[in-house]
C-alpha positions in Angstrom: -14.8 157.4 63.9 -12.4 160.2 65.7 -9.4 158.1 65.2 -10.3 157.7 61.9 -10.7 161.4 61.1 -7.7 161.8 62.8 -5.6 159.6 60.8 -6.7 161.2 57.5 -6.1 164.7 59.4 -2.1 163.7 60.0 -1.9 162.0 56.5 -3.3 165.4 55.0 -0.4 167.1 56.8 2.7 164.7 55.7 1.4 164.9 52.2 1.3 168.9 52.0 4.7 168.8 54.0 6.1 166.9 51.5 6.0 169.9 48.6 9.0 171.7 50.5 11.1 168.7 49.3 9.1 168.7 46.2 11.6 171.1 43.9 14.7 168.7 45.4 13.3 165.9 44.5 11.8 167.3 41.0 15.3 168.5 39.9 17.2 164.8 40.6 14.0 163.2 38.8 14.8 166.0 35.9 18.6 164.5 35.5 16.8 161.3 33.9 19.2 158.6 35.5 18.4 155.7 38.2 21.1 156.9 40.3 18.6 159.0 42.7 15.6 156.7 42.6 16.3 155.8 46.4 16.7 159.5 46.9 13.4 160.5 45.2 11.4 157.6 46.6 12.5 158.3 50.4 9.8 160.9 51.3 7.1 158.5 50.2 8.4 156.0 51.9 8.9 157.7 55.2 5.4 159.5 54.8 4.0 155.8 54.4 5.5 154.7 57.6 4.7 157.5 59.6 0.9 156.8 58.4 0.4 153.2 59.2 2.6 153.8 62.6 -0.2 156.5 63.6 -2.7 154.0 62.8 -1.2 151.5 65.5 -0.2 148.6 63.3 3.1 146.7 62.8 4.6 145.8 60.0 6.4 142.3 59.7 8.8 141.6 56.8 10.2 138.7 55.6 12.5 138.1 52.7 14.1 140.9 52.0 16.9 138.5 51.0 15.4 137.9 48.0 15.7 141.2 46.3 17.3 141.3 43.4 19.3 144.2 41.9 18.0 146.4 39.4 14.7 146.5 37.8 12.0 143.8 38.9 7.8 143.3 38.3 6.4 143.1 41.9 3.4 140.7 41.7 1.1 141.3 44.6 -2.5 139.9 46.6 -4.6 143.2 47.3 -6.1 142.7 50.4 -7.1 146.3 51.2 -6.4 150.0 50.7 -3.3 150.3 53.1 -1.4 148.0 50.9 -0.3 150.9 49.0 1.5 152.6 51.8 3.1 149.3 53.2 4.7 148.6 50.0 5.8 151.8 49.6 7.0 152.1 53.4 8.8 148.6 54.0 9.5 146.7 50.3 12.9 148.8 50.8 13.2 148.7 47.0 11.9 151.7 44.9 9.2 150.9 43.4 5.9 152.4 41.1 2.4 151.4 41.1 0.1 150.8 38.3 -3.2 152.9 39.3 -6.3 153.9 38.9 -6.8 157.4 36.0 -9.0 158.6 38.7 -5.8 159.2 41.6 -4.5 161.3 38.9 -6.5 164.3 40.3 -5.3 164.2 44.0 -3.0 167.1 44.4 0.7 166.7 45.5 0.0 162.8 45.4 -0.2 162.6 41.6 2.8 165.1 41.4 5.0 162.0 43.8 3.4 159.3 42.2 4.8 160.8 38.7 8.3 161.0 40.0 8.5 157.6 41.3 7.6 156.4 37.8 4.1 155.6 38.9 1.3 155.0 35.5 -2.0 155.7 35.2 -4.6 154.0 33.8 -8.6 153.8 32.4 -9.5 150.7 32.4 -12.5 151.9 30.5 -10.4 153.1 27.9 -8.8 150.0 25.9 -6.2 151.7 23.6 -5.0 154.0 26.1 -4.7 150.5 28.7 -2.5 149.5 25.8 -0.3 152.3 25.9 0.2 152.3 29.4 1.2 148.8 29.1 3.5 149.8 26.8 4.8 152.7 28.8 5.3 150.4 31.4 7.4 147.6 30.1 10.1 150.6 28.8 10.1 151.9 32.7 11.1 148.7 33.4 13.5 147.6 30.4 15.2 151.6 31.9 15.5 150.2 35.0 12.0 150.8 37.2 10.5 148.5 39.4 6.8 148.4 39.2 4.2 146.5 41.1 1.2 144.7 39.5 -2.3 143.7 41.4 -3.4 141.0 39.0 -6.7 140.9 41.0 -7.8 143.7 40.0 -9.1 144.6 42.9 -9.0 144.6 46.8 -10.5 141.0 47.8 -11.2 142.3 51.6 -9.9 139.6 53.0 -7.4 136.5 53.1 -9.4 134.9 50.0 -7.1 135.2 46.7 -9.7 136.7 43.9 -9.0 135.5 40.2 -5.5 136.6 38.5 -5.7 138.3 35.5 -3.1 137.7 33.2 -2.8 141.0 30.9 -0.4 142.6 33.3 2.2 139.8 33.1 2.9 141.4 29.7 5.0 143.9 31.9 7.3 141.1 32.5 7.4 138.7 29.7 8.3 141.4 27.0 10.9 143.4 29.3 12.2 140.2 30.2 12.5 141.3 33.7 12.5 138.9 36.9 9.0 138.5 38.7 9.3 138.9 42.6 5.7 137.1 43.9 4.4 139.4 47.2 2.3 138.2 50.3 0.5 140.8 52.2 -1.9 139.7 54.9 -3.4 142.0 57.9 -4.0 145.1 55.5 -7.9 144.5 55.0 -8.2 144.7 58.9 -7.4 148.3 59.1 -10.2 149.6 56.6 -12.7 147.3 54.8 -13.4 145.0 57.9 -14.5 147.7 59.7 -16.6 149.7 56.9 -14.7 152.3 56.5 -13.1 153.2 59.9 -9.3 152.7 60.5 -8.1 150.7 62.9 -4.9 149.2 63.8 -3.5 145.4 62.4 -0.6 143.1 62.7 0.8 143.4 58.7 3.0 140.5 57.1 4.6 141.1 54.0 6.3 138.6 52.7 8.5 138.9 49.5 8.9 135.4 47.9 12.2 134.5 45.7 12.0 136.0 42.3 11.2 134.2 38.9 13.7 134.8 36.3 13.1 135.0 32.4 14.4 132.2 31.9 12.1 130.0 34.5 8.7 131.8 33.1 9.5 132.3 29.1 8.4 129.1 28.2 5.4 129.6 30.2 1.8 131.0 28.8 0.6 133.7 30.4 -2.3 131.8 32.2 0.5 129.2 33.5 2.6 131.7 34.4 -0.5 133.7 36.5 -1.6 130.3 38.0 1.8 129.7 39.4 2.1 133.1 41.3 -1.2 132.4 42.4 0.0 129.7 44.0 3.1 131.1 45.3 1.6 133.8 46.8 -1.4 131.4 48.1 0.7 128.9 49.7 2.9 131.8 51.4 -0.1 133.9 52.6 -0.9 130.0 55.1 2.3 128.8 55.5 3.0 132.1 57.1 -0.6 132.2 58.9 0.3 128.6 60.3 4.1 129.6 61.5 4.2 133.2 62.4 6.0 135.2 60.6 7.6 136.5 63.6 9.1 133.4 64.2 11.6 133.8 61.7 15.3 135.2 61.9 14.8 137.0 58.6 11.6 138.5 59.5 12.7 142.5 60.5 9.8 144.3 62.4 9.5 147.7 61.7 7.0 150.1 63.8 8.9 152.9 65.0 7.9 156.5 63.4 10.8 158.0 61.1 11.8 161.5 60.8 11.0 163.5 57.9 
């Protein structure tokens, strides 16, 4: 339980660090153009590295190749907490998340999360879930990525819970291309252990994108049970083979300055 208190100690720490490049980063956000997006989103990144480096784990990477440029919808399995900070340490693509109205009211956090074109959402509240989805499809039609959990919540494990189709809307009316995620390992460094932190072995695996024109003749609930699939079939192929095995696979678990 030290290790644990320990981790959230030096997280603490980063996160109020971080306000001395607040202003900076603030005043390029304020300029309203995508040019600085890599610029704004590097202190989150780094922060996110430095975390789950603390923590002991590695982070393998695979696919990177398959990046496209500009704007894309991130579709993602939500295995536990940390996937948050491994996406935002080692996608190596800016990106926002859809979240929870609740992180809203962490300090500092909500203040980054706002600049990286982050949205917030009540689930309880419909209309307002509406606009959000609205807000979100013109981040992405002005050129922000965003990443969707279309289970809604963390599964706790390698079993893929139900995908919900709503948040496809985010692609299929900004007409943007769909990039399918694989993350496996996260759950072990939280909910396995009930709460305490520990370290894990993290694959991330970014499969090749789906373009508008692939998915527009596709309902929504096609279109969700395919990425299920993708993202299913990736998570064992890659549990079979080792992700390390692969020459595209980068391994990143060296701290960063900041």
């Amino acid at each position: 339980m030290f290790f644990t208190i320990r981790i959230y100690i030096y997280a603490t720490f980063l996160v109020i660090g971080s306000l001395f490049k607040y202003p900076k980063a603030k005043k390029l956000f304020n300029q309203g153009t995508n040019k600085h997006a890599s610029d704004i989103f590097e202190t989150p990144k780094i922060i996110s590295r430095k975390v789950i480096n603390r923590t002991g784990s590695k982070v393998e990477v695979k696919g990177r190749e398959n990046l496209p440029e500009g704007a894309v919808l991130f579709v993602s399995n939500h295995q536990g907490l940390f996937d948050i900070l491994v996406l935002l340490g080692y996608l190596d693509k800016p990106t926002g998340f859809i979240a929870k109205k609740e992180i809203e009211r962490i300090p500092i956090i909500n203040k980054w999360m706002t600049l990286i074109y982050c949205i917030f959402m009540d689930r309880k509240d419909r209309r307002q879930s509406v606009q959000t989805i609205h807000q979100g499809i013109q981040f992405l039609k002005d050129g922000h990525s965003l990443v969707v959990f279309p289970e809604g919540t963390r599964s706790r494990g390698k079993k893929l819970n139900t995908f919900k189709s709503g948040s496809l809307n985010l692609a299929t009316r900004s007409k943007v291309p769909i990039v399918p995620l694989a993350i496996d390992g996260t759950y072990k460094m939280l909910e396995e252990s009930n709460g305490k932190v520990k370290a894990s072995s993290i694959k991330l695996i970014i499969e090749k994108p789906i373009q508008p024109k692939d998915y527009q003749h596709m309902t929504k609930n096609e279109l969700s049970s395919l990425l299920k699939e993708i993202i299913g079939t990736s998570l064992n192929e890659h549990k079979e083979k080792g992700v390390g095995n692969s020459k595209n696979t980068v391994q990143s678990d060296q701290p960063e300055p900041i």
